[in-house]
C-alpha positions, 0 to 999 in steps of 0.5 A: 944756532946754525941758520936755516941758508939756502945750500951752498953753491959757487957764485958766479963771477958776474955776481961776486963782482956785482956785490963786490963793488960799491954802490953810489950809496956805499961808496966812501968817495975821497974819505975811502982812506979812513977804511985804510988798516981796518980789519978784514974780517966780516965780524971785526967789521961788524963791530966797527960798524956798530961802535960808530953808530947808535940807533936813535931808539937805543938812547935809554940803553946808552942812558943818552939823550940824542941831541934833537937835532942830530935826532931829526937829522942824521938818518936822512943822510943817505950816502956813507960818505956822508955817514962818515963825515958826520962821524970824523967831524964829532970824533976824528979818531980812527975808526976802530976806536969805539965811540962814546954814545955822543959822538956817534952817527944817530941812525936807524938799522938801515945805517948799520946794515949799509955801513957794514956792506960798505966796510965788506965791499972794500975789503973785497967781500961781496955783500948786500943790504936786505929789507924785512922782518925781524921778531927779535926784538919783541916777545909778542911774535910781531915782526918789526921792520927791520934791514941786515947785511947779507955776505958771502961766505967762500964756505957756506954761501950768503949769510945773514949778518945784523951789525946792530946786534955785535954789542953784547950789551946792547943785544941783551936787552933783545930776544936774541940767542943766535951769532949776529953773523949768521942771522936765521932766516926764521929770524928775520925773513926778507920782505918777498918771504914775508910777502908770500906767506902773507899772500898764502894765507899762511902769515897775518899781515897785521904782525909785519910792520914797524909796530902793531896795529894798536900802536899806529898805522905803520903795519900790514900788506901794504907795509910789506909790499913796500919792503918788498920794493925796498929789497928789490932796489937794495939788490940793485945796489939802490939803497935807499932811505927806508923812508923814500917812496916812489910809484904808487906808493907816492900818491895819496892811496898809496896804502891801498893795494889794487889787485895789478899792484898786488901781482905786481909784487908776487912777481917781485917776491919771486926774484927776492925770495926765491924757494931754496935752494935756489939763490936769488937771481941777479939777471932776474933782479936786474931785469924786474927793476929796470922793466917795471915802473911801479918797482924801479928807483927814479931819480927823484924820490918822496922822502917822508921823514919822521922828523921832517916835513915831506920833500922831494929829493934828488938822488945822486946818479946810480 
């Protein structure tokens, strides 16, 4: 099934060099050399990235336990060069080899999408890791929070890539029936997408989040605009843990969302989605992130684990 991609249009240098480029996050530091001989194509990669990894929700599907603490403590890693030496010290074969369920990196969707960008990037494709709302994996039309990689394709533009879904056997116990490598965007919708239609009536906030309200609290407005946020950084090339807040997301009302606060992330849903054809602007990307407080990274995060207790990090320079 084709994706519903904005029309094609050339990417500008600036651009392409941008995207091309590693991220602190991406980069895979003095362990690039692992990256030596891997494939070059988008999907090869994909499934590279995917047989290194498994989501820490895809033990039953592997019939695995995860180790608790590999469960607790993998995902907070938040650089590839981490990723990579976890990877290497439970099985320093090559990376193209596909690993058994117990020597692989226990993360979540983040870890997948950041991984293939990292992997597109060396290899000179202009890629990006984007925050938003899958419904794929549930029957019920509830839209799960969720994070893919967007590629350039020199033929038809950005495409949305999902590494987690190029395991046919794992896919098949999801509501799948398009290519992993060319996502809908009906499919998933970046978080500015799913802001918008929240804002104009025209999408239920109470279907947006990591479950839905009769599961637990982790749904609604105020999970979408910090999506929103999250999309933003990632298109600086500021990947962040899906769990790292900052602002006012921070304090203890961070789930109430003021009137500014709510004009704050329109104007940032604007930049992150943009009305197609139009792709998104990297000068309006960039300008947003570094004018506005309540949107920008800081150096110094609030990670709030699942796992793990709150803590304040300090992140690498970016």
């Amino acid at each position: 099934m084709p994706s519903a991609h904005p029309t094609h249009t050339t990417l500008s240098p600036e651009t392409a060099a941008f995207y091309r480029t590693h991220s602190t996050f991406s980069d895979p530091g003095d362990l690039a050399r692992l990256y030596t001989d891997l494939p070059s194509d988008p999907a090869q990669l994909a499934r590279t990235a995917r047989d290194l990894l498994i989501h820490r929700g895809e033990g039953g599907q592997f019939r695995h336990t995860h180790p608790t603490d590999r469960l607790h403590h993998d995902a907070d890693a938040r650089y590839i060069d981490d990723i990579l030496r976890i990877v290497i010290a439970r099985d320093g074969s090559p990376l193209t080899r596909r690993r058994v369920a117990g020597d692989r990196f226990v993360g979540v969707c983040r870890d997948f999408a950041l991984l293939h960008c990292s992997l597109l990037r060396h290899s000179g494709v202009p890629a990006r890791v984007r925050s938003g709302f899958a419904d794929y994996f549930r029957a019920d039309g509830f839209h799960c929070d969720h994070v893919v990689t967007e590629y350039w394709d020199e033929s038809r533009g950005w495409l949305l890539a999902d590494a987690q879904l190029t395991d046919p056997d794992v896919t098949a116990a999801w509501y799948v029936d398009f290519d992993p490598m060319d996502v809908p965007r009906d499919r998933f919708q970046v978080a500015g997408r799913a802001w918008r239609d929240i804002r104009a009536g025209d999408a239920d906030p109470d279907t947006y989040g990591l479950y839905p309200p009769e599961e637990g609290p982790l749904n609604g407005e105020w999970f979408v605009a910090g999506n929103v946020r999250l999309d933003l950084a990632a298109l600086n090339k500021v990947e962040t843990l899906l769990w790292d807040v900052w602002g006012a997301e921070a304090e203890e009302d961070g789930r109430t969302l003021t009137e500014p606060r709510r004009t704050l992330y329109d104007r940032a849903s604007l930049v992150v989605a943009p009305d197609a054809p139009h792709d998104v602007s990297l000068d309006a990307a960039r300008r947003i992130f570094a004018e506005e407080a309540g949107l920008r990274t800081p150096q110094t995060v609030l990670e709030l684990s699942e796992y793990n207790p709150p803590r304040h990090v300090d992140l690498r320079p970016f």
